[in-house]
C-alpha positions as CSV (number, residue, x, y, z in Angstrom):
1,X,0.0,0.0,0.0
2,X,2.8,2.6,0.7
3,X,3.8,2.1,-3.0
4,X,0.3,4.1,-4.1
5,X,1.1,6.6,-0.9
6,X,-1.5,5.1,1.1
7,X,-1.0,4.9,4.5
8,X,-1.8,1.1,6.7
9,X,-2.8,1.3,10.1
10,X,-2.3,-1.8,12.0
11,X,-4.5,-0.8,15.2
12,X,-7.2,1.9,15.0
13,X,-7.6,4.0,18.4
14,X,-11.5,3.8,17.4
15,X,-13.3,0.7,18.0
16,X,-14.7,0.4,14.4
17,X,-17.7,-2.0,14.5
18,X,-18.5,-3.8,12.1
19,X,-19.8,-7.5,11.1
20,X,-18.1,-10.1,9.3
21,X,-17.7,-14.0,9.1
22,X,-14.2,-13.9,9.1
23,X,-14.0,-13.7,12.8
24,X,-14.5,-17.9,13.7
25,X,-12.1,-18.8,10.3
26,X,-9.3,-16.5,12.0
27,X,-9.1,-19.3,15.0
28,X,-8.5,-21.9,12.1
29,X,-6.2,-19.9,9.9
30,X,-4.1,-16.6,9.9
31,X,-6.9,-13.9,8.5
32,X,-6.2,-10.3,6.8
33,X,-9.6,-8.1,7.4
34,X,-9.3,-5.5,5.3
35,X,-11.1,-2.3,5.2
36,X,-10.2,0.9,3.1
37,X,-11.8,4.4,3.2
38,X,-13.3,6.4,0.2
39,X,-13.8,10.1,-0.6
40,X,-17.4,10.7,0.9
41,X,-19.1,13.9,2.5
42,X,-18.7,14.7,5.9
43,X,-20.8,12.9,8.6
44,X,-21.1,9.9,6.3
45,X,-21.4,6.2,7.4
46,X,-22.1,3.2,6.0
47,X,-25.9,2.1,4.8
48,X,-26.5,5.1,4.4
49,X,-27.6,6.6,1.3
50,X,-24.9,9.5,1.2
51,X,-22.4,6.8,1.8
52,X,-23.8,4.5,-1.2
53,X,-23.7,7.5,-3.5
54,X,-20.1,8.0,-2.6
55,X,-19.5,4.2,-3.1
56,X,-20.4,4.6,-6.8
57,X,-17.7,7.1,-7.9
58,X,-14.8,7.5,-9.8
59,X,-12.6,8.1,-7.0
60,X,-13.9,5.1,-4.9
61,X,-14.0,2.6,-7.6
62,X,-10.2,4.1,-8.2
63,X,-9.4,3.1,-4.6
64,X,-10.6,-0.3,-4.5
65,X,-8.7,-1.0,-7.5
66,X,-5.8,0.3,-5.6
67,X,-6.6,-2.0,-2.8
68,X,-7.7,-4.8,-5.0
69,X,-4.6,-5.2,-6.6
70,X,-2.8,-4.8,-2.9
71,X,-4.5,-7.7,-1.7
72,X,-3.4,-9.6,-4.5
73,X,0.0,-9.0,-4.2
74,X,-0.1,-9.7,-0.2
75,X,-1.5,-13.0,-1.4
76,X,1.3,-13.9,-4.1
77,X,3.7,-12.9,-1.8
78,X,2.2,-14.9,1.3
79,X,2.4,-18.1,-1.2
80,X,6.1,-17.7,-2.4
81,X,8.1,-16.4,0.1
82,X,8.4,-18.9,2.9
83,X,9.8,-16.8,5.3
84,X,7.0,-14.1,5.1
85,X,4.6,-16.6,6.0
86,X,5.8,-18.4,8.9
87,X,6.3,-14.7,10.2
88,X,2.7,-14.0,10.0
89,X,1.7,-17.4,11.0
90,X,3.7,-17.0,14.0
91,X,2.5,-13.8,14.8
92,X,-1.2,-15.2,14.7
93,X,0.0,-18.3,16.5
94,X,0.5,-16.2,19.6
95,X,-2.3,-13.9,19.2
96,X,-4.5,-17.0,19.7
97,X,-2.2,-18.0,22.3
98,X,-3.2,-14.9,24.3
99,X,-6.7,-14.9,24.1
């Protein structure tokens, strides 16, 4: 992502709620839940009208290619280099450990 000058958080001070089905597969498997922001009005949130309208733009459709192509490449990399993996299996290894 930081080649296309975007900028990854890995923690957000914000509790950000929202629902998913990844949360039980990330006890089997090491997950990435991904969410990405797009150019909307102020005051905007999601299911809202305002926000679907902002959803259907240039710009946002622009940015999920962005992050779309991202993903992909996370993925490539996560299946041919080795090493990156077992780092992030590892790393989720003793998240679960924790909880």
């Amino acid at each position: 992502m930081g080649q296309y000058g975007r900028k990854v958080l890995k923690r957000h001070d914000k509790v950000l709620t929202a629902s998913s089905d990844i949360g039980n597969v990330s006890y089997v498997t090491p997950t990435l839940h991904t969410m990405f922001g797009i150019p909307t009005p102020d005051n905007t949130f999601p299911h809202h009208p305002s926000f679907t309208a902002s959803a259907g733009t240039d710009e946002a459709h622009a940015e999920a290619i962005v992050v779309g192509k991202s993903l992909a490449l996370i993925g490539w990399e996560m299946l041919n280099n080795d090493e990156l993996f077992a780092t992030a299996h590892q790393q989720w290894r003793e998240e679960i450990e924790r909880e």
